[in-house]
Structures are given as structure tokens and as C-alpha cells.
C-alpha positions as CSV (number, residue, x, y, z in Angstrom):
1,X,0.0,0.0,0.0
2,X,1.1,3.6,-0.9
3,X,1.9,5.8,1.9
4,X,-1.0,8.5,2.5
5,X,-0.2,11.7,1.0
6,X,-0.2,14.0,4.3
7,X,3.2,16.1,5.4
8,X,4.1,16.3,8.9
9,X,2.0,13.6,9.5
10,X,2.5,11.6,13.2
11,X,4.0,8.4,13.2
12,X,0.7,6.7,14.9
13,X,-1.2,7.1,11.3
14,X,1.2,4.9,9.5
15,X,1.2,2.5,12.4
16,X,-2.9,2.8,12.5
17,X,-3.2,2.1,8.9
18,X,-1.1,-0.9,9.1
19,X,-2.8,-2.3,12.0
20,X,-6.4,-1.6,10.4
21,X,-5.6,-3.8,6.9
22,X,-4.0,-6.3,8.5
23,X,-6.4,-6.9,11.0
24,X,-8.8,-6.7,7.6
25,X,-6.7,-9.1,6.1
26,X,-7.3,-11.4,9.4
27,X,-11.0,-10.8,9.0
28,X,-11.6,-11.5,5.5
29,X,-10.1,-14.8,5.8
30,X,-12.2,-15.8,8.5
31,X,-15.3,-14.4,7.1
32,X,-15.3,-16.9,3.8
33,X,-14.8,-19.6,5.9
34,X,-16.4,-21.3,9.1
35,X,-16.0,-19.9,12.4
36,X,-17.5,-19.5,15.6
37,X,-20.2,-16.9,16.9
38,X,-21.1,-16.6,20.4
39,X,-23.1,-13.7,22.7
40,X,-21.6,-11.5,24.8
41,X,-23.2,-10.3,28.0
42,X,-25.1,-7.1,26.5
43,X,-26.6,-9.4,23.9
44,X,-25.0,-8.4,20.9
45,X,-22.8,-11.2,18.7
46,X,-19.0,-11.7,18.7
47,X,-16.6,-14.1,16.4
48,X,-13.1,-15.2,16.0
49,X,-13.0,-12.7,13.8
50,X,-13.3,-10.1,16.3
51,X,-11.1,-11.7,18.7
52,X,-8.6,-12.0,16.0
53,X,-9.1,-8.6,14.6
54,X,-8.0,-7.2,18.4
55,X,-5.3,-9.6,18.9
56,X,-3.7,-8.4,15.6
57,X,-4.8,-4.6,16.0
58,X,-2.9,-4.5,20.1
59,X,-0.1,-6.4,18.8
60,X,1.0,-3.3,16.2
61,X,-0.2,-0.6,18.0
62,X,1.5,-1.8,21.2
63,X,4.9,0.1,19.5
64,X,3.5,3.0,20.6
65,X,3.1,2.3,24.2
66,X,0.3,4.2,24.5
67,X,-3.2,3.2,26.5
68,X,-5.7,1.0,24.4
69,X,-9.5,1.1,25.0
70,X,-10.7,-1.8,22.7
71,X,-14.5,-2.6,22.5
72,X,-13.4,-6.2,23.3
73,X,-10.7,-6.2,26.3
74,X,-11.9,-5.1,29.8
75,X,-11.5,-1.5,30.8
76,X,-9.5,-1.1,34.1
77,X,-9.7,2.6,33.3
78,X,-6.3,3.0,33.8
79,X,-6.2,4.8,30.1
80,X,-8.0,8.2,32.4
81,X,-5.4,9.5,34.1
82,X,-3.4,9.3,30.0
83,X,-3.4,12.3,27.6
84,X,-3.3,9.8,25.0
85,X,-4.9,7.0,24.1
86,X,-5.9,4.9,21.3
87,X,-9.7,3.4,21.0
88,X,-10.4,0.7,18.7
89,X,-13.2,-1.2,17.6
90,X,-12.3,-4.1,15.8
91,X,-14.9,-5.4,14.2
92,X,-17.7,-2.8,13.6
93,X,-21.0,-4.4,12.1
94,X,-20.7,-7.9,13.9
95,X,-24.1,-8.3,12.7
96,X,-23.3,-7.3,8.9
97,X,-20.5,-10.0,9.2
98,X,-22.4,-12.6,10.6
99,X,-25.3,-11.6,7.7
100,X,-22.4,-11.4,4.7
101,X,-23.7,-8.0,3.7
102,X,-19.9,-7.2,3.4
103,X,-20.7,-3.7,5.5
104,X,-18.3,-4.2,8.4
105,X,-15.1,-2.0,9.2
106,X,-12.4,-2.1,11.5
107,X,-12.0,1.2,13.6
108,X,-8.7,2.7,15.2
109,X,-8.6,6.3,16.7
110,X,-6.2,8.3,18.4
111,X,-7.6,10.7,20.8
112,X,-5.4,13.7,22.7
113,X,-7.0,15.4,24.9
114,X,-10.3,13.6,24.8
115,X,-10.7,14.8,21.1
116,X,-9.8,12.0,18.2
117,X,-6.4,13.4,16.4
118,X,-6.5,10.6,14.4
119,X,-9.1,8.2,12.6
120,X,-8.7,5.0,10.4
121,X,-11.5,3.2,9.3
122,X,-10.9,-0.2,7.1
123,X,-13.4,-1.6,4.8
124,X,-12.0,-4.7,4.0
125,X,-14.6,-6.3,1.7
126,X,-14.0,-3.6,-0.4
127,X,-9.9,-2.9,0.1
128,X,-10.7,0.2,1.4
129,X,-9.5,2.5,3.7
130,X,-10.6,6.0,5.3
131,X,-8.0,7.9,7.0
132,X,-7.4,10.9,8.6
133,X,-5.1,13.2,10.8
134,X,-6.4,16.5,12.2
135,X,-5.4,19.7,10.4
136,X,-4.4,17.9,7.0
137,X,-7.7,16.4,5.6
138,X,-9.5,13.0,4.8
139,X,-8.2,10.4,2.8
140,X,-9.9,7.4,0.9
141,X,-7.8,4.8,-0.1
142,X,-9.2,2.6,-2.8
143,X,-8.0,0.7,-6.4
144,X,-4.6,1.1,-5.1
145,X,-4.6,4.7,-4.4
146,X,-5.2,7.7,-2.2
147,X,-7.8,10.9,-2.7
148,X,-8.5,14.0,-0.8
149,X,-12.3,13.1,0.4
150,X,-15.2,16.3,1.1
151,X,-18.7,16.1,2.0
152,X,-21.2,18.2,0.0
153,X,-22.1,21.2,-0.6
154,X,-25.5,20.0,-0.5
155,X,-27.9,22.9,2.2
156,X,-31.1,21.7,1.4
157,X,-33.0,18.9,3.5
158,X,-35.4,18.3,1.1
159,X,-32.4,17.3,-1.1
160,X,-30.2,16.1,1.0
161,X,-29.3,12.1,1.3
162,X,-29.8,10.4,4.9
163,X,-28.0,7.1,5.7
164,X,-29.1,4.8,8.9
165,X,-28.4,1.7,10.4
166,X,-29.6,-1.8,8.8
167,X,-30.1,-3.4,12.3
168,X,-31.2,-0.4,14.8
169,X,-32.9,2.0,13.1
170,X,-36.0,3.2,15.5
171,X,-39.4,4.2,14.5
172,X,-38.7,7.6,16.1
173,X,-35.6,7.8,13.9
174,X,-37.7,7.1,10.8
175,X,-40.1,9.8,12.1
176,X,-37.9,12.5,12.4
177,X,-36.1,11.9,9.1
178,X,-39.3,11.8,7.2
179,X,-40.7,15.1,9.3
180,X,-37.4,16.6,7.5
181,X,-38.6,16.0,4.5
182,X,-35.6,13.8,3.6
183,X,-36.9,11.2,1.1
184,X,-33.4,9.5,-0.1
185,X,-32.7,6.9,2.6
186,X,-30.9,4.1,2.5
187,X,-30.0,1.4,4.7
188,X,-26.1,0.5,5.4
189,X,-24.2,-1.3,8.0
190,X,-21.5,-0.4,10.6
191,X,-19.3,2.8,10.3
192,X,-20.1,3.1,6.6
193,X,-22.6,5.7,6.9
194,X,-20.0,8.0,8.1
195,X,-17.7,6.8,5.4
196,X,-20.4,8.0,2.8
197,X,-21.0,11.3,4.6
198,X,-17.0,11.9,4.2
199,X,-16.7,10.9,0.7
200,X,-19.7,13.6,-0.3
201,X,-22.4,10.2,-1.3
202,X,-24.8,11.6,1.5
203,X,-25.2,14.2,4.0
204,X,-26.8,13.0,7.1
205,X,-26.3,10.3,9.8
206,X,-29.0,10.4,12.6
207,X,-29.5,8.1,15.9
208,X,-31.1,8.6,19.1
209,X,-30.1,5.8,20.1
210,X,-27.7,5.7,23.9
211,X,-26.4,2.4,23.6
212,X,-23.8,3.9,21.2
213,X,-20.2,3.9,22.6
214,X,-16.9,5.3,22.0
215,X,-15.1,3.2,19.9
216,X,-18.3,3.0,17.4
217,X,-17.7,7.0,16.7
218,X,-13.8,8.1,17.5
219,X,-11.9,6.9,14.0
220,X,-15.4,9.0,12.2
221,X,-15.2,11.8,14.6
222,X,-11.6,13.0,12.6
223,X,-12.6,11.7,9.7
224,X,-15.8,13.4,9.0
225,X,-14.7,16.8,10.5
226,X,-11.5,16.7,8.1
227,X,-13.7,16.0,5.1
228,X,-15.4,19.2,6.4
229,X,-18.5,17.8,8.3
230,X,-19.6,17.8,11.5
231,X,-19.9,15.4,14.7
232,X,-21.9,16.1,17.6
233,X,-25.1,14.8,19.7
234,X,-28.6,15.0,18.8
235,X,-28.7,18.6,20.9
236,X,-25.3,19.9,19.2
237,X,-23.1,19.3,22.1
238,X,-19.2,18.6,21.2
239,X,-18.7,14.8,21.9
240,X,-15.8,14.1,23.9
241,X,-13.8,11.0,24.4
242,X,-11.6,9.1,26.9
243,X,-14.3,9.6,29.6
244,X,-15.3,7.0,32.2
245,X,-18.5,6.6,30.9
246,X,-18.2,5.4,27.4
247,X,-21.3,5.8,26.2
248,X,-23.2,8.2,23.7
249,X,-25.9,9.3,25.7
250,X,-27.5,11.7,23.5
251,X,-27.7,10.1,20.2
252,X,-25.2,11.0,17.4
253,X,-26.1,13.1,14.2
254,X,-23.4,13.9,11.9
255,X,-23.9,15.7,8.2
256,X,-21.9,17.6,6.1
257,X,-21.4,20.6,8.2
258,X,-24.1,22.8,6.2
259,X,-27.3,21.2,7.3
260,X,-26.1,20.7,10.8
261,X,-28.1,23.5,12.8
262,X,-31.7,23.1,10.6
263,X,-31.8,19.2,12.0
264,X,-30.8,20.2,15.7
265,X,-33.6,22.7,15.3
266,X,-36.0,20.6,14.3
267,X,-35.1,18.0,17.1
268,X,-35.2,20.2,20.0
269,X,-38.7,21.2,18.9
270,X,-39.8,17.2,19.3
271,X,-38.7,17.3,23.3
């Protein structure tokens, strides 16, 4: 793979992207075979190929000796008293997996500070990968090469593309999208529909959902806001990482930065 075409660019980005198509590799070679599926204590489905995904994901990051919050190792919370820390998900869209929609990722952030510096997102059905470092823009990676990504310039809701999940989307989600007169939706599985936002092929991500956690958002928090979108909770607030509590308890909405403030408005008037 090409190096990405960012100057001044921290040494954890390099490392990230290594650790996020590798770990794809890991995945992909599971997926087209058989393999194991069990459920964890929330409910929700794991694999080898998440276990494997991790495994490979701490090994390579590990150079960097810095804290690791993984969706899939206990938190001792030591990683609170760090400045930085890395937050990974290896396996987003467990469910797409399992369902062979081939709309899973692999997620690796670095976050400074409590805000992500750094995001990587692997798509490894598609040899894809978005990538990002604060200050120097979004990257996709795909057919053996890198572009400069943007959202839209799109300020119209009427106009405007929404994207949701396959397996949570609420009826008050559908609600609210239809109240905003958004008639394009589509249905896509794990960090994707951030992906899409970033690339300019939509313009709005909604959940209300509060069962959303840190490591499903971190690596699309840069990513989107360096494509020149926005990231924040259904109410507007700033979402802020490396916090005890790790999840989203306000929802998530993130759009391409011009049609931010016209949905918040509109979903403040529902409460």
C-alpha cells in the first residue's frame, strides 16, 4: 500500500493504517470460511474474527506504548489519568459479518486530549481505507490509491441524502427523518454511513439511540470533521472521548457541516 499523502503527518497514522488492513486481512479470511459466533453479556454477537481482529490490532499498536480502549478487552480505566490513548473497535457491524452484507469495518482512533487526532477506518470487503489526521484532511484509499475526500455542498433537507443503520434504526428515527422531508434513505451497516457522509455520497447520519459507545464514533469523529462535516449529539453538544463513561448518551447526528443546525432545530422542537 502507498503511503498516505499527508506532510508532517505523526508516526501513529502509519502504524494505525497498518494495524487496520491487517487486522482486515485477518478478517476477511475468516469471514469466507467457518467460524465461531457466540453472545456477549449485553446481547450483541461476537466471532473469532473479532477476537482475531484485536489480537492483531494491540499487537502493532503496542509500538506506541500508548493506553488501548478496545471494544473487546476489559477497561481497568487506567487509560483516564493518560493524555493519549488509542480506542479501537475491531470489528464494527458484527451483525453485517455474521449476515455477509460485506458492511463491516475495522476502527482505530487516536484521541489527545479527549478529542480523536487521528481516525482509520478499514473496509475490508472492499480494500478500502478512510483515513485521517487532524489539520491535514481525509483520505480514501481505494484501487490502489489515495484521494482528498469532502462532504457536499449539499444545504437543502429536502435534497439532501440520509443514511441509517440496517439493524437499529427506531421508529422515532424514521419519524424525524421523514418530518425533515428527507426522502433518499438508504440502509447501510457499521461505520459506513460515516464513510459516505465523508466521501460527499450523503449528507446525514441520525440516531437517538444511547447504547452507542466510544469506539463505534472516535476513528469517524476526525474523519468526518476533516472531510469538512460535522460530529456532535442530537442537541449539538461537542462529543468528547476518553471519559469513564463510554457511552453516547444523547444520540449521534453527523452531516456535512451545512445542514447541521436546521436538524438540531428541528429535534429540539420534538422534546
Amino acid at each position: 500500500m502507498k503511503n498516505i499523502p499527508i506532510q508532517d503527518k505523526i508516526s501513529e497514522l502509519d502504524i494505525a493504517i497498518e494495524a487496520a488492513d491487517k487486522a482486515g486481512h485477518a478478517i476477511l479470511e475468516i469471514y469466507g470460511g467457518n467460524y465461531e459466533t457466540s453472545t456477549k453479556s449485553d446481547d450483541s454477537p461476537i466471532t473469532e474474527a473479532d477476537l482475531k481482529s484485536n489480537e492483531i490490532i494491540k499487537n502493532i499498536l503496542s509500538k506506541t506504548n500508548h493506553n488501548i480502549l478496545s471494544e473487546e478487552d476489559k477497561d481497568d480505566q487506567s487509560r483516564l489519568s493518560k493524555e493519549i490513548i488509542w480506542i479501537v473497535d475491531p470489528l464494527d457491524g458484527t451483525s453485517d459479518f455474521i449476515d455477509k452484507t460485506g458492511e463491516f469495518t475495522v476502527m482505530i482512533a487516536l484521541v489527545k486530549n479527549k478529542e480523536p487526532i487521528l481516525g482509520v477506518i478499514g473496509w475490508p470487503t472492499e480494500k478500502t481505507i478512510f483515513a485521517a489526521q487532524k489539520g491535514k484532511g481525509a483520505f480514501r484509499y481505494s484501487n490502489n490509491k489515495w484521494e482528498k475526500i469532502h462532504v457536499t455542498k449539499n444545504s437543502e433537507l429536502s435534497k439532501c441524502r440520509a443514511v441509517g443503520s440496517r439493524h437499529h434504526l427506531s421508529d422515532t428515527e424514521k419519524m424525524f427523518i421523514k418530518k425533515l422531508g428527507i426522502k433518499d434513505f438508504t440502509s447501510i451497516g457499521s461505520s459506513l454511513k460515516v464513510g459516505k457522509i465523508s466521501s460527499g455520497e450523503a449528507e446525514a447520519y441520525i440516531t437517538t439511540t444511547n447504547k452507542m459507545k466510544e469506539w463505534d464514533s472516535a476513528a469517524s469523529y476526525c474523519i468526518v470533521n476533516e472531510a469538512g462535516g460535522k460530529m456532535t449529539d442530537m442537541s449539538g453538544n461537542d462529543i468528547s472521548y476518553n471519559n469513564k463513561i463510554v457511552n453516547h448518551k444523547n444520540g449521534i447526528l453527523v452531516t456535512n457541516g451545512l445542514i447541521h443546525e436546521k436538524i438540531i432545530n428541528e429535534f429540539k422542537k420534538l422534546n
